[in-house]
C-alpha positions as CSV (number, residue, x, y, z in Angstrom):
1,X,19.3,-9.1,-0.6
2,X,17.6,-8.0,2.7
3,X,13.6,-7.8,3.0
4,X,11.2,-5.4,4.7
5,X,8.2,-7.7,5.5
6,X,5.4,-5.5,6.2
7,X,2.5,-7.2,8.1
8,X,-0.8,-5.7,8.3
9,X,-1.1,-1.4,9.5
10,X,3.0,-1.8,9.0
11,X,4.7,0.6,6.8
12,X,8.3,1.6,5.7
13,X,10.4,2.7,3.1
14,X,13.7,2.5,1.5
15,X,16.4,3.7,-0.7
16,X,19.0,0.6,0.1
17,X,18.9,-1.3,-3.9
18,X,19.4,-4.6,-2.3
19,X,16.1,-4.5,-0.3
20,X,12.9,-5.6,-1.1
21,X,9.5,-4.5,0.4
22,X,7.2,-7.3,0.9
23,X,3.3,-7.7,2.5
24,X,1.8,-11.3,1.9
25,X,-1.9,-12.1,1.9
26,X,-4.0,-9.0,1.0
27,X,-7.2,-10.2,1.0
28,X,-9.7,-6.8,1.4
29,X,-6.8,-4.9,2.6
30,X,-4.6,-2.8,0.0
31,X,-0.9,-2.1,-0.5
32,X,-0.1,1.4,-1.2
33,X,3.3,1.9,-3.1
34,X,5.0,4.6,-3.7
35,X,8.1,5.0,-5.8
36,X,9.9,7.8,-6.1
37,X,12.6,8.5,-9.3
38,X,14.5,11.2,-7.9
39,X,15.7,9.7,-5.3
40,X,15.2,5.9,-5.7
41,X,13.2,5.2,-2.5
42,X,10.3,3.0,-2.5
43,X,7.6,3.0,0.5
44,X,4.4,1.2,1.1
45,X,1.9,0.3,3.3
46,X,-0.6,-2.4,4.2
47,X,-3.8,-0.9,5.0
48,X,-6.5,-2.7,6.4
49,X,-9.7,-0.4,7.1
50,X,-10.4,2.7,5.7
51,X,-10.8,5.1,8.8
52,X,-9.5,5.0,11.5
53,X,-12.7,6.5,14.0
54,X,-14.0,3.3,14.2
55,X,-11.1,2.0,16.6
56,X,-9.3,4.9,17.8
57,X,-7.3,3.1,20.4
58,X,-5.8,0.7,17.4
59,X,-5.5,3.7,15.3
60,X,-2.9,5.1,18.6
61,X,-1.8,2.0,18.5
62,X,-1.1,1.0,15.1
63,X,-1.7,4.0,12.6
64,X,-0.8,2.3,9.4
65,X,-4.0,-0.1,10.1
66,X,-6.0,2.8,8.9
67,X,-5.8,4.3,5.6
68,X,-6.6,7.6,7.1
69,X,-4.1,7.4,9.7
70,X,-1.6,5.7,7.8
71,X,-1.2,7.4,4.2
72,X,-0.1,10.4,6.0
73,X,2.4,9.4,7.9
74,X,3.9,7.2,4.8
75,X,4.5,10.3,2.8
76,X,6.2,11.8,6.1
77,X,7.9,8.4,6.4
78,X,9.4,9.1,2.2
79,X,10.2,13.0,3.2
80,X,12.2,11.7,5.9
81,X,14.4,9.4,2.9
82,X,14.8,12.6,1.2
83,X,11.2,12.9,-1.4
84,X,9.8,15.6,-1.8
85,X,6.9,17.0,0.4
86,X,3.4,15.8,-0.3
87,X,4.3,13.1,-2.0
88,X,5.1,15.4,-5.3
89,X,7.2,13.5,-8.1
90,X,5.7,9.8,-6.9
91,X,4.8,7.3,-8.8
92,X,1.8,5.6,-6.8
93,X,0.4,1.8,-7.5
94,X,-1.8,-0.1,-5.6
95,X,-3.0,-3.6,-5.0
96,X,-5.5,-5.7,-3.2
97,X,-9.2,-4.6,-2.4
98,X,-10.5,-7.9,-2.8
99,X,-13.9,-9.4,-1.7
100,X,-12.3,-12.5,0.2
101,X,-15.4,-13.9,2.2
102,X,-17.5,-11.2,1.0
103,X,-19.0,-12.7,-2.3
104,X,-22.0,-10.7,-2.3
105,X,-20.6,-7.8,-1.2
106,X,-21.8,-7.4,2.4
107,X,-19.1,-5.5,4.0
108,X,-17.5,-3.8,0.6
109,X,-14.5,-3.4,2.0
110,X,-12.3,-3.9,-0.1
111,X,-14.4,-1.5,-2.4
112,X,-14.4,1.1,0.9
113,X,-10.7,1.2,1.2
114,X,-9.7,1.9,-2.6
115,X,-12.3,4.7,-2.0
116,X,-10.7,6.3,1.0
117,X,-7.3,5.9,-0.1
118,X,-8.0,7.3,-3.3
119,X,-9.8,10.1,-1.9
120,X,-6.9,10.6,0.8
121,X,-4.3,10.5,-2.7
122,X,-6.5,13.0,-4.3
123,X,-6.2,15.6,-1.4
124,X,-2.2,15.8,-2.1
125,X,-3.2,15.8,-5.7
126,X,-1.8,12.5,-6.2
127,X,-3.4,9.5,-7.6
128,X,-2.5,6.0,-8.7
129,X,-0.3,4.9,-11.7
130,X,-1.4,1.5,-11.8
131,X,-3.7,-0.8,-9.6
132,X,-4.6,-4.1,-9.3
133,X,-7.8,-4.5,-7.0
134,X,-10.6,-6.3,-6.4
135,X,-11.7,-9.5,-7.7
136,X,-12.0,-12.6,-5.0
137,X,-8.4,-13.2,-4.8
138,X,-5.8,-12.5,-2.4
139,X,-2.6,-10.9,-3.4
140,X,1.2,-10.9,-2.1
141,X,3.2,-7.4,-3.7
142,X,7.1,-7.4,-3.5
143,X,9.2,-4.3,-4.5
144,X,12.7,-4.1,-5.4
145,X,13.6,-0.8,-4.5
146,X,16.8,-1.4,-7.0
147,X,14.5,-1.7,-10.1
148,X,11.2,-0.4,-8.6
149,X,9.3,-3.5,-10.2
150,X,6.1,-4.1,-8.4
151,X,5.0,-7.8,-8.3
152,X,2.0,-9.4,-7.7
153,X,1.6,-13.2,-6.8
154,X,-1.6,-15.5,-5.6
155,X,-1.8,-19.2,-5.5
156,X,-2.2,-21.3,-8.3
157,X,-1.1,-18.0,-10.8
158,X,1.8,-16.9,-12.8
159,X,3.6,-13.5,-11.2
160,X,2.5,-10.4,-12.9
161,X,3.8,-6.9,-12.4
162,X,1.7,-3.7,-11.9
């Protein structure tokens, strides 16, 4: 089996069944992935900061950082495997969006970027399947693309799937 590590603003996609798609540590930042049935390719991203205006050399730079920046060019990224445009047919789930360091919710966000990628889903007409966000936990998601099972794991828990 081969992996796709994804690292944070990195984003990919695949329709080879012995790979897996893998981002570790999402603490406030969110994995978007998208699945898509018809033609067995799985994508996803590691978003870090909702817009990307704040920073718009790193957005150059590094688009996926931003969720505004990044989204788009994942569902190009999955047209390019053979999807269908605009991310029609997929089956979206999400994970992270936690408050790690942020216990009384200074900064939100976590909260911020489950907003703007929502709201950046909802302009294709898409929106999420399943999520598992917030909380005070960090997450690490792995995909098969073979069976499109989505796992979750943080220390000192059992693996769930999403």
């Amino acid at each position: 089996m081969s992996q796709m590590v994804l690292g944070i603003g990195d984003y990919g996609a695949s329709k080879q069944p012995d790979t897996e798609i893998k981002t570790y540590a999402l603490g406030s930042c969110i994995a978007v992935v998208l699945l898509d049935p018809q033609t067995r390719t799985v994508g996803m991203i590691h978003i870090a900061l909702p817009e990307s205006k704040i920073n718009p050399a790193k957005a150059k730079e590094k688009p996926g950082y931003f969720a505004d920046t990044g989204l788009p060019l994942l569902l190009q990224e999955m047209v390019r495997h053979g999807c269908q445009p605009k991310g029609k047919g997929l089956i979206i789930k999400l994970a992270g969006g936690a408050a790690i360091m942020d216990y009384n919710d200074t900064f939100n966000i976590g909260k911020r970027n489950l907003l703007a990628i929502k709201k950046i889903l909802w302009s294709y007409g898409l929106g999420p399947r399943s999520e598992d966000v917030g909380g005070t936990f960090s997450r690490t998601v792995s995909v098969s693309v073979k069976t499109g099972e989505v796992i979750l794991s943080s220390p000192g828990r059992p693996n769930w799937k999403i």
